[in-house]
ZAPATOR-210196 format. One record per residue (C-alpha): residue number from 1; residue in three letters; x, y, z. Coordinates in nm, 2 decimals. Each point is the difference from the previous one (the first is absolute). Layout:
N
NUM;ALA;X;Y;Z
...
***
This chain:
486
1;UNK;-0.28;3.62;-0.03
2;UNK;0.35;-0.16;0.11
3;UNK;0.08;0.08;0.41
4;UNK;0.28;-0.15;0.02
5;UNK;0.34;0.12;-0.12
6;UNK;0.39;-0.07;0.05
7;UNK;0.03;0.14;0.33
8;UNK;-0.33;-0.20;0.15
9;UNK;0.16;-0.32;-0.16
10;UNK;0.31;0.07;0.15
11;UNK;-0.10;0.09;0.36
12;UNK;-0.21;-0.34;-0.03
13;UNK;0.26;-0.21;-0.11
14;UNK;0.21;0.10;0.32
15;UNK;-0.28;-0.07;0.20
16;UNK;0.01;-0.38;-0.14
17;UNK;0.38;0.01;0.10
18;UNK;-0.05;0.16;0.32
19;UNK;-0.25;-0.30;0.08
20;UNK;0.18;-0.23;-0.14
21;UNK;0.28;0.04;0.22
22;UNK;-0.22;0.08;0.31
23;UNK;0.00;-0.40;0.10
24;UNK;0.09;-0.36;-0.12
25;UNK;-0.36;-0.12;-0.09
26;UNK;0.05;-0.14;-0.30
27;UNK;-0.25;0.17;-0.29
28;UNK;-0.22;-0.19;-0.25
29;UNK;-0.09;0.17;-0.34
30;UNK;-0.32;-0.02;-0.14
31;UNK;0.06;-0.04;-0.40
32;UNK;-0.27;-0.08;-0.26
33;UNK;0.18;0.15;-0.28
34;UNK;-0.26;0.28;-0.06
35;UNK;0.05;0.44;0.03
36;UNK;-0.06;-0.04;0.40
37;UNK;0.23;-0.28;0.07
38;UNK;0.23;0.16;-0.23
39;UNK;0.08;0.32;0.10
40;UNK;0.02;-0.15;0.37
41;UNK;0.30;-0.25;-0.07
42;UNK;0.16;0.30;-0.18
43;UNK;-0.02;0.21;0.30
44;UNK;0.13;-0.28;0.22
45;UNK;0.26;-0.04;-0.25
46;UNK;0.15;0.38;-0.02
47;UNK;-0.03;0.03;0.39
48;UNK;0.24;-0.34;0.03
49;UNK;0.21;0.06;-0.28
50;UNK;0.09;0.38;0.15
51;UNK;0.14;-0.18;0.34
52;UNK;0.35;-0.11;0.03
53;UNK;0.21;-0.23;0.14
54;UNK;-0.19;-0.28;0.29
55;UNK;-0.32;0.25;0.03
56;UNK;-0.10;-0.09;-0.35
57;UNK;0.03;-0.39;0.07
58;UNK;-0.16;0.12;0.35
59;UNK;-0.30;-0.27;-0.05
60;UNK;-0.19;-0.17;-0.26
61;UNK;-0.21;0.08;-0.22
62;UNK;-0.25;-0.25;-0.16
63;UNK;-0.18;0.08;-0.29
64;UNK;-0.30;-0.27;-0.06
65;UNK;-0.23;-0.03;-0.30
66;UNK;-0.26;-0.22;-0.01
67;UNK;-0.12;-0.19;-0.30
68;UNK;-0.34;-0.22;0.00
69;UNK;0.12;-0.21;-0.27
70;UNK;-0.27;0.14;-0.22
71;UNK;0.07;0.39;-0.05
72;UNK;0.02;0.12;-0.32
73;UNK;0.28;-0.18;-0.20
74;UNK;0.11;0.37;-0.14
75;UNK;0.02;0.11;0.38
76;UNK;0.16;-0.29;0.14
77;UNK;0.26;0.01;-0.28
78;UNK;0.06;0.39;0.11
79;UNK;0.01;-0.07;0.35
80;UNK;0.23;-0.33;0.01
81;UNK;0.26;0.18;-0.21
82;UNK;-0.03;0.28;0.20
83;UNK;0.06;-0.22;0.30
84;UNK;0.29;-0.13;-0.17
85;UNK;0.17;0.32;-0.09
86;UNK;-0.06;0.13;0.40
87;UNK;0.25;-0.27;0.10
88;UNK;0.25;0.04;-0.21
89;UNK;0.00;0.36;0.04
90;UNK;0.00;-0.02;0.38
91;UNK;0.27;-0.20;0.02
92;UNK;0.18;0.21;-0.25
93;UNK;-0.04;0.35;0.23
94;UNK;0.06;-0.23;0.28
95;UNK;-0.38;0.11;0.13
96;UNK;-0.14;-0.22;0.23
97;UNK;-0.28;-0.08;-0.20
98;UNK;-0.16;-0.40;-0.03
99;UNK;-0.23;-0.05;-0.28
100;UNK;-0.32;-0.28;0.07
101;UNK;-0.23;-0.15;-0.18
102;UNK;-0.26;-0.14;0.17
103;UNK;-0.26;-0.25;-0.12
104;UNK;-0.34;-0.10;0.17
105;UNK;0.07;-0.41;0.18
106;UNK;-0.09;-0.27;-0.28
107;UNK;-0.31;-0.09;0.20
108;UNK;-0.16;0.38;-0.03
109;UNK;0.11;0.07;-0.31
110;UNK;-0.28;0.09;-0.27
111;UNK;-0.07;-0.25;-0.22
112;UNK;0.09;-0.30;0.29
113;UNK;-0.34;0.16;0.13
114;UNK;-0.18;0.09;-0.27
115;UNK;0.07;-0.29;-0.24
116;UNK;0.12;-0.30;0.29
117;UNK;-0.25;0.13;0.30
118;UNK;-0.25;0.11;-0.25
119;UNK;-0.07;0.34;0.19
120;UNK;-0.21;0.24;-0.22
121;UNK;0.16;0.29;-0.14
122;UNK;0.03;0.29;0.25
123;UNK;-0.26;0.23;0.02
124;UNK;-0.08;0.26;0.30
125;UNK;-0.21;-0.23;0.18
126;UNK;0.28;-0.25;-0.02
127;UNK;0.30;0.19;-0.05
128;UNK;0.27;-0.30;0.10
129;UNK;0.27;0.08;-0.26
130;UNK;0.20;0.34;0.21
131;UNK;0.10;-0.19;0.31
132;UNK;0.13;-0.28;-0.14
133;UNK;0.19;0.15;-0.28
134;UNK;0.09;0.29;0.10
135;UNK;-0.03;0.10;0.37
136;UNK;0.11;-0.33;0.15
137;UNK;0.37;-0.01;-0.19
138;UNK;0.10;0.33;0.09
139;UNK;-0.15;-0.02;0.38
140;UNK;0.19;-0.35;0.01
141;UNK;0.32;0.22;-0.09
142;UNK;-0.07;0.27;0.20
143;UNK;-0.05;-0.26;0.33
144;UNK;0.32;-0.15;-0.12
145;UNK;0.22;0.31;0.07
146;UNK;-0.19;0.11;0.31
147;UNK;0.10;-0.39;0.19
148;UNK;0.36;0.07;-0.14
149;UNK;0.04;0.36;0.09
150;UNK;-0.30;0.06;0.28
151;UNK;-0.14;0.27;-0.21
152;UNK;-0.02;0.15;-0.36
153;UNK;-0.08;0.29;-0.20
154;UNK;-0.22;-0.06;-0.31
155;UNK;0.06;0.30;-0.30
156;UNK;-0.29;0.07;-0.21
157;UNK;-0.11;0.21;-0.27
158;UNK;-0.33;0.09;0.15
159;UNK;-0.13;0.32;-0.05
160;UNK;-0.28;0.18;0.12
161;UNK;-0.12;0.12;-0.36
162;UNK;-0.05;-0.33;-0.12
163;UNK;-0.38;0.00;0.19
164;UNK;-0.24;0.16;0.26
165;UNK;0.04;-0.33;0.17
166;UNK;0.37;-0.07;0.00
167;UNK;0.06;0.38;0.12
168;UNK;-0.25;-0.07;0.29
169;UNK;0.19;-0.31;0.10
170;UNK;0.32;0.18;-0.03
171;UNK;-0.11;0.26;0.27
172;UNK;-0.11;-0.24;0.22
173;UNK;0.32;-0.19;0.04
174;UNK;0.20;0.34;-0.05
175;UNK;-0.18;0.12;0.33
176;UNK;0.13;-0.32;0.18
177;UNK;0.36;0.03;-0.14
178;UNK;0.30;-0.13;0.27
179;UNK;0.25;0.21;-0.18
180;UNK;0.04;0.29;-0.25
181;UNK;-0.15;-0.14;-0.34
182;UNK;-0.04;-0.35;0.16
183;UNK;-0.35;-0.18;0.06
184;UNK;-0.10;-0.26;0.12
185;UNK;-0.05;-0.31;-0.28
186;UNK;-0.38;-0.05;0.12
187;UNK;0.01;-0.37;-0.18
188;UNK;0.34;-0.15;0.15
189;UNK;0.13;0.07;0.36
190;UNK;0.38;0.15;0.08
191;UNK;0.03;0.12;-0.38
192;UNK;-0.07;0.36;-0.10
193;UNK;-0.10;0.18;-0.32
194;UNK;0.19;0.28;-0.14
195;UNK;-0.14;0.18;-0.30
196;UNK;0.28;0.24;-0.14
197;UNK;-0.24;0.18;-0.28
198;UNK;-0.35;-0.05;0.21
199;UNK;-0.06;0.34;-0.13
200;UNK;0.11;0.02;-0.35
201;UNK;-0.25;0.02;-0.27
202;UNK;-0.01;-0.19;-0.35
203;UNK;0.16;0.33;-0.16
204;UNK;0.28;-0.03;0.26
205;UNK;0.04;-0.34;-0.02
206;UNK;0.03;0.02;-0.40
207;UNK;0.19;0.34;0.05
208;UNK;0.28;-0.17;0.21
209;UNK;0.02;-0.33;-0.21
210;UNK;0.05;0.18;-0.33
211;UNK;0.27;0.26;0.12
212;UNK;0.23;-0.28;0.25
213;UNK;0.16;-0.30;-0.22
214;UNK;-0.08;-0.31;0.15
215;UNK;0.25;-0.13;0.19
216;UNK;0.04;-0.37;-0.06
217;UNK;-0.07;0.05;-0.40
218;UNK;-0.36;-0.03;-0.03
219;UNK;-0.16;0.24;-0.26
220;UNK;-0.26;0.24;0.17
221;UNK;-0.06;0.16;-0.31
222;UNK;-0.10;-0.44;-0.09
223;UNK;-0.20;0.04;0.29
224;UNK;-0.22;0.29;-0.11
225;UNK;-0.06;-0.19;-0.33
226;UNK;-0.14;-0.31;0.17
227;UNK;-0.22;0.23;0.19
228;UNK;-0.14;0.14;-0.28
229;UNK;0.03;-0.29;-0.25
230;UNK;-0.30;-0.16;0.31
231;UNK;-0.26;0.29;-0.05
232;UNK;-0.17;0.09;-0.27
233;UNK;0.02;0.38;0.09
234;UNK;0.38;-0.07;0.14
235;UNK;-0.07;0.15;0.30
236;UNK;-0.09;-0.31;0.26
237;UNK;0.25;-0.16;0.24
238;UNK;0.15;-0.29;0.05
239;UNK;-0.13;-0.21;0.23
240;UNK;0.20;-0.28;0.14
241;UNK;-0.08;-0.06;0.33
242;UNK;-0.35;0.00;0.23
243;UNK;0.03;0.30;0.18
244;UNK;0.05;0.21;-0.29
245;UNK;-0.34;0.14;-0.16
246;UNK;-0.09;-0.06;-0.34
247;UNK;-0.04;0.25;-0.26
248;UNK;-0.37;0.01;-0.08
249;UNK;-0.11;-0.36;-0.10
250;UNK;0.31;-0.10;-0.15
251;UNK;0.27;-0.23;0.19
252;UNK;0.35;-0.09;-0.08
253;UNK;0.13;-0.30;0.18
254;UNK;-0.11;-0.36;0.06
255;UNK;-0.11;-0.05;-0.36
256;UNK;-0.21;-0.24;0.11
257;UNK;-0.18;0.27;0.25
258;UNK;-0.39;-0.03;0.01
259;UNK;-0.03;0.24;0.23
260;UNK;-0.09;0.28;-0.27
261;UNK;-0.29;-0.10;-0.36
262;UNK;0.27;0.05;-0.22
263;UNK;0.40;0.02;0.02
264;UNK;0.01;0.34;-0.23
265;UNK;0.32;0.02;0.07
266;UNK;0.12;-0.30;-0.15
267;UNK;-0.20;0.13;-0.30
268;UNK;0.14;0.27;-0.06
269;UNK;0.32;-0.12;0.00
270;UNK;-0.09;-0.24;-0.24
271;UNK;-0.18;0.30;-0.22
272;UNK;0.29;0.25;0.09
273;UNK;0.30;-0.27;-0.15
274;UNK;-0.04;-0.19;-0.25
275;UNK;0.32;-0.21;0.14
276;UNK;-0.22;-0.15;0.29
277;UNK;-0.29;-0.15;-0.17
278;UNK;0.12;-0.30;0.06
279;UNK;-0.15;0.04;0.38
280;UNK;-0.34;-0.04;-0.18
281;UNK;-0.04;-0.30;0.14
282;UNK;0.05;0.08;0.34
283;UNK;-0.26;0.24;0.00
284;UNK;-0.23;-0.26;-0.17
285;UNK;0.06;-0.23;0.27
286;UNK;-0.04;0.27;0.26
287;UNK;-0.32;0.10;-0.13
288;UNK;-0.15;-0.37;-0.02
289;UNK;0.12;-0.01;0.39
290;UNK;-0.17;0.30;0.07
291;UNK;-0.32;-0.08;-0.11
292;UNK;-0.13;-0.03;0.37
293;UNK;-0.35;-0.15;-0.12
294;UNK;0.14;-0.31;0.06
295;UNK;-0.26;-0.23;0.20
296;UNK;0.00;-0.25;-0.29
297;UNK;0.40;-0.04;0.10
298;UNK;-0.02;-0.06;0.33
299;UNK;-0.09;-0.26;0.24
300;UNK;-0.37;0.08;0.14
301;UNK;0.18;-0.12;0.37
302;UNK;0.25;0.23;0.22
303;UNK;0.36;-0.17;0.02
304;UNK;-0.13;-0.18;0.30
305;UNK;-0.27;-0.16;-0.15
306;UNK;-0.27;0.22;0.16
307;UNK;-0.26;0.14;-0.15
308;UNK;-0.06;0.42;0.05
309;UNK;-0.30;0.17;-0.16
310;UNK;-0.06;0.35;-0.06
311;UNK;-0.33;0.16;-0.12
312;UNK;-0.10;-0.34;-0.06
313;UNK;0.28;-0.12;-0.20
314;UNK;0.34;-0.16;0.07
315;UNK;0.31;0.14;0.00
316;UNK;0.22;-0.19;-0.23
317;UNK;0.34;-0.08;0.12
318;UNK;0.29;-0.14;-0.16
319;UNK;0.09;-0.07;-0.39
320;UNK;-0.13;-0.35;-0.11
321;UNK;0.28;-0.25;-0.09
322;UNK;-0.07;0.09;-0.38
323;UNK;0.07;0.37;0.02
324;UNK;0.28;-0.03;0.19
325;UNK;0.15;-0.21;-0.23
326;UNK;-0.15;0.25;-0.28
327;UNK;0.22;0.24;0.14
328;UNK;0.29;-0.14;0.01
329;UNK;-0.04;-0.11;-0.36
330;UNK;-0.09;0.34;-0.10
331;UNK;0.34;0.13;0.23
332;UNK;0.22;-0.22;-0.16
333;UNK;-0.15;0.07;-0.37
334;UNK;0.07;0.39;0.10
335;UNK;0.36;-0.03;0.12
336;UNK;0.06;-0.26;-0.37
337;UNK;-0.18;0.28;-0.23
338;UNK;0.23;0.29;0.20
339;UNK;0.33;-0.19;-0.04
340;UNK;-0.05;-0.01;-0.35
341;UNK;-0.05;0.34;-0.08
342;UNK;0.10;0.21;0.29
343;UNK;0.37;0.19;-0.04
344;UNK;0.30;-0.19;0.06
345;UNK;0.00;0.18;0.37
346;UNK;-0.23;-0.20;0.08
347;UNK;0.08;-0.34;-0.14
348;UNK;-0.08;-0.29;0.19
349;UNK;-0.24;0.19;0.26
350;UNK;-0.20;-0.21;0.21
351;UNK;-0.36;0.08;0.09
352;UNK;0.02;-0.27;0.30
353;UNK;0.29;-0.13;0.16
354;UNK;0.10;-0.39;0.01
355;UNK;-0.03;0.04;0.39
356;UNK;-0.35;0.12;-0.06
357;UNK;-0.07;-0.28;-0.18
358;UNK;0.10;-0.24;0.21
359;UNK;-0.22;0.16;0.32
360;UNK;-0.28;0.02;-0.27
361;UNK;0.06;-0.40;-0.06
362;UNK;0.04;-0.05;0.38
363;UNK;-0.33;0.17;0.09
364;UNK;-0.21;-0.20;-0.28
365;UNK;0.13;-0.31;0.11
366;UNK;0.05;0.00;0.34
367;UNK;-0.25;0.26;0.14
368;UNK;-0.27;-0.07;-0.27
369;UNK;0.07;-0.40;-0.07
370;UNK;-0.03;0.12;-0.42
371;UNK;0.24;-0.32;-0.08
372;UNK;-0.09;0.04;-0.36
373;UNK;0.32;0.22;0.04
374;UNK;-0.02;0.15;-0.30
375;UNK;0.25;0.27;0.03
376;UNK;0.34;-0.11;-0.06
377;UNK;-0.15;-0.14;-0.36
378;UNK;-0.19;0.40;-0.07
379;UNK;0.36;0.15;0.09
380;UNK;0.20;-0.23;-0.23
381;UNK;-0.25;0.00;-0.31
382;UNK;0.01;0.43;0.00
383;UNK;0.30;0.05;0.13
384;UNK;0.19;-0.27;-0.21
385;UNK;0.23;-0.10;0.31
386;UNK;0.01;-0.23;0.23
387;UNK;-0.15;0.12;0.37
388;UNK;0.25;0.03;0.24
389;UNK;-0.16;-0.16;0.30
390;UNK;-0.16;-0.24;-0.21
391;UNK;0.13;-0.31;0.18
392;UNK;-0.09;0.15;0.38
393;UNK;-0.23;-0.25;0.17
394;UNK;-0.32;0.16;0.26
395;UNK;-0.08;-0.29;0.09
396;UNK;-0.31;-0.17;-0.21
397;UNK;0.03;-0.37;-0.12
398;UNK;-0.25;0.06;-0.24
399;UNK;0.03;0.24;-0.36
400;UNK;-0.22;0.05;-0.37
401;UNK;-0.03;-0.29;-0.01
402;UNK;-0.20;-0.10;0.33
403;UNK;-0.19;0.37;-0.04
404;UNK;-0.12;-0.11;-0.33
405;UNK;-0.12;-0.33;0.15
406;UNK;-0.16;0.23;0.28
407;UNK;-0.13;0.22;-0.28
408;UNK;-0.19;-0.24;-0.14
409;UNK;-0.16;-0.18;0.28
410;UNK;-0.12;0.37;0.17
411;UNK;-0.19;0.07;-0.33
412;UNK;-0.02;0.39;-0.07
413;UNK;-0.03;0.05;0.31
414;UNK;0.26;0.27;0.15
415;UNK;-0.04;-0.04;0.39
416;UNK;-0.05;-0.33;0.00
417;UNK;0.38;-0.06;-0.17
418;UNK;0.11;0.29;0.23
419;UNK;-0.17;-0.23;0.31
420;UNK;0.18;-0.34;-0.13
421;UNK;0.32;0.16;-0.14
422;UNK;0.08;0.18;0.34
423;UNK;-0.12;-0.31;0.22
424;UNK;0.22;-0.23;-0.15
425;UNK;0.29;0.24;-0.03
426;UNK;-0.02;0.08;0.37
427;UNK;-0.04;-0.35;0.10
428;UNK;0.29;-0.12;-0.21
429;UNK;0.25;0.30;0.15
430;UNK;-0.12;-0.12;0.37
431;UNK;0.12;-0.33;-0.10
432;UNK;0.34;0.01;0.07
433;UNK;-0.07;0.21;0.37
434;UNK;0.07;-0.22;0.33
435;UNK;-0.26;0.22;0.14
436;UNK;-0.33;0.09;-0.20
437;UNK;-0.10;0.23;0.27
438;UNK;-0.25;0.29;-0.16
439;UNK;-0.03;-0.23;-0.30
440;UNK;-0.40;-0.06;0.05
441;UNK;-0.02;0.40;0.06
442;UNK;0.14;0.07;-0.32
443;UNK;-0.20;-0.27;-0.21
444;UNK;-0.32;0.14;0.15
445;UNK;0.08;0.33;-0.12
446;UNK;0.08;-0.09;-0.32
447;UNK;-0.39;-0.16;-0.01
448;UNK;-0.17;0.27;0.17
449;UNK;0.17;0.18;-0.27
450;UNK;-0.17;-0.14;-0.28
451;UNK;-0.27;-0.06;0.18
452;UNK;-0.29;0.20;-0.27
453;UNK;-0.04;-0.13;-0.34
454;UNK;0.06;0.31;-0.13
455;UNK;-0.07;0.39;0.04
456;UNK;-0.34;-0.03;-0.01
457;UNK;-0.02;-0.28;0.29
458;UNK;0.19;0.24;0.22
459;UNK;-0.21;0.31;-0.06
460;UNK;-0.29;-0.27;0.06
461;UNK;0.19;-0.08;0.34
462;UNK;0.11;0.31;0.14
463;UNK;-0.40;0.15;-0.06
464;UNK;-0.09;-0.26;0.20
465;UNK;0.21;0.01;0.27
466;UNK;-0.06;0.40;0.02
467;UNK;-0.36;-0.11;0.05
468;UNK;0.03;-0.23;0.25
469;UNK;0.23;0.28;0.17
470;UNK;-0.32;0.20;-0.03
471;UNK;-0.20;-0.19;0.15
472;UNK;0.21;-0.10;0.27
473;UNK;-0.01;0.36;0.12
474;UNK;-0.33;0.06;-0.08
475;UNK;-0.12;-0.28;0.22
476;UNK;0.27;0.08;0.27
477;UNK;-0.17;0.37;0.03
478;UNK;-0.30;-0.12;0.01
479;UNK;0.08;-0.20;0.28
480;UNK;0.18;0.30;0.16
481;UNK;-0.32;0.19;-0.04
482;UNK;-0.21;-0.28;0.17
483;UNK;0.21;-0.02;0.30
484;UNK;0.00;0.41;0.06
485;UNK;-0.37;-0.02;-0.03
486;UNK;-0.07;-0.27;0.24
***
């Protein structure tokens, strides 16, 4: 049953106004482009656009929406233009309204840590993905107004409907609240969290959305068919950003995301329209990503070269240097296959950016001393163009040609060209330093690195140094117990 009705809207609306023109601390709106978001901004919007003269330029407004460079291409195309037309039409009503966009920093982004870094695909127990892509933008926003202004006020669509959990958290920070609907922000100091329709439910939210236009010329009614163009039943939410539940085991987002055994969502699009098929392979990829049985993938050592067992096996760590350059094969296959047969919207879309690319290169190179450097030549053969960053220089006198040579002497044996590869990169780089200082350091951890054979060797090891660790206590009790009894 619907709650809410004119008059509530109304009365609320003059309560955004009346806070809005309480102070001078400048307010930062959540937007992800979903119902939530939605029907927040429009709220904003009618309480602004009802003031006159200097009270409705009183402060600003900031309205931030950030994408992970790997939401849904349908979604990110919905949300950019929306983005778009929010600008124009603030400037327009002469609201002071200023639409961002905010990306994740090219060294966190996705596929620089996935495919460059070789981290595993997020999963719970290593869940590395949110902070990066999507808390640390918008935090690094949010910082960015309070050393400006000395304080801000963060908008949100957060309601208490959405989950158990969410409305719990909700009353605990409502109980500690400085002002009338203003609480404290309990992840960022001197900013404070205002949530307009905290107690609206999905029936409200839908109920105001379908009966006020939007105001900067966004289709609602679009939005409601996106919502249920995602669900098979047309019934689950959008979910664009972390603190929003998902509907059941079904996610709409990162298209990418791992988090969930299948992206139903994404298929059911793809079932619902027959016009966006051509995100098959996207959810192809996805699901070869998401296979999380992936110990044959990864590296049987931790980043750092140590060795960590559980239940008397090791915890694999990072991609090996063949799947992460499978990946990024398989990525820029993807992105080919969608530009020719996606719509014209979304002509020339890239799956990974140049910048991206260039970290990725950076990382294998410089971090990982892989001078086969094979990248540049992968982009240009799928792509068909030359790389843009082709001609930067990390550093390395050596290329192909010298890993070949390398290749051949070290046999099939993986470590050992890892061992030789990075040795003689490091050396080479330390070269041209007046002061080698730490240089010893780093070449002995580059050996104690590849220090087993292989996975078996370090099993071997690590058993026996957990034995000796036995018996070292065993014998040190034993001597604890002889000295109490004499």
């Amino acid at each position: 049953m619907v709650t809410i009705n004119q008059d509530i809207i109304n009365d609320l609306i003059q309560r955004i106004r009346n806070l809005y023109l309480a102070d001078h601390i400048p307010w930062v709106v959540g937007y992800s482009g979903g119902k939530d978001s939605t029907a927040t901004l429009q709220l904003v919007w009618q309480a602004l656009q009802g003031l006159q003269g200097d009270d409705r330029q009183h402060k600003p407004v900031h309205v931030i929406s950030t994408d992970t460079l790997v939401e849904s291409p349908v979604v990110a195309n919905w949300v950019n233009r929306s983005l778009e037309k929010i600008s124009i039409a603030a400037c327009k009503s002469q609201i002071p309204i200023q639409a961002h966009r905010l990306t994740p920093k090219v060294n966190d982004t996705y596929w620089v840590n996935l495919i460059g870094r070789g981290y595993p695909a997020p999963r719970h127990q290593f869940r590395w993905c949110t902070v990066r892509l999507k808390i640390t933008p918008s935090n690094d926003f949010i910082k960015n107004v309070v050393a400006s202004n000395g304080e801000a006020i963060v908008v949100l669509g957060t309601r208490k409907a959405e989950s158990a959990a969410r409305a719990t958290t909700m009353k605990y920070y409502e109980q500690k609240r400085i002002r009338e609907w203003l609480s404290p922000n309990g992840s960022l100091s001197n900013s404070y969290v205002f949530s307009p329709i905290e107690d609206w439910s999905n029936d409200d939210v839908w109920f105001y959305l379908m009966q006020t236009p939007n105001p900067w010329g966004h289709s609602n009614k679009e939005l409601l068919n996106l919502y249920q163009g995602a669900s098979a039943d047309g019934e689950c939410p959008l979910v664009l950003d972390t603190s929003t539940p998902s509907c059941g085991n079904s996610r709409f987002g990162c298209w990418v995301c791992t988090m969930v055994d299948e992206d139903k969502s994404m298929q059911a699009m793809i079932l619902n329209d027959e016009s966006k098929t051509w995100m098959m392979p996207l959810l192809e990829l996805r699901n070869e990503i998401g296979n999380l049985d992936d110990r044959d993938r990864r590296d049987f050592r931790r980043f750092n070269g140590r060795i960590m067992m559980f239940k008397e096996r090791t915890v694999h760590g990072p991609y090996k240097k063949e799947w992460r350059e499978y990946w990024l094969r398989r990525l820029l296959e993807a992105e080919k296959t969608i530009n020719e047969i996606a719509p014209p919207e979304y002509a020339g879309m890239r799956l990974i950016t140049d910048e991206e690319l260039r970290e990725i290169r950076r990382i294998w190179l410089f971090d990982k001393h892989e001078f086969d450097d094979v990248l540049p030549a992968m982009v240009e053969s799928i792509r068909g163009e030359t790389f843009k960053y082709k001609e930067d220089f990390f550093g390395s006198i050596f290329g192909p040609m010298e890993w070949e040579i390398l290749q051949e002497i070290c046999g099939n044996d993986p470590i050992y060209l890892e061992l030789q590869s990075s040795l003689l990169d490091t050396e080479q780089h330390a070269v041209a330093f007046a002061l080698r200082r730490g240089i010893l350091d780093e070449l002995e951890a580059l050996i104690r690195r590849c220090y087993y054979h292989n996975e078996e060797d370090a099993i071997e090891f690590s058993n026996q140094l957990s034995e000796r660790k036995r018996n070292l206590e065993k014998g040190l009790k034993e001597r604890l117990l002889e000295g109490v009894e004499n």
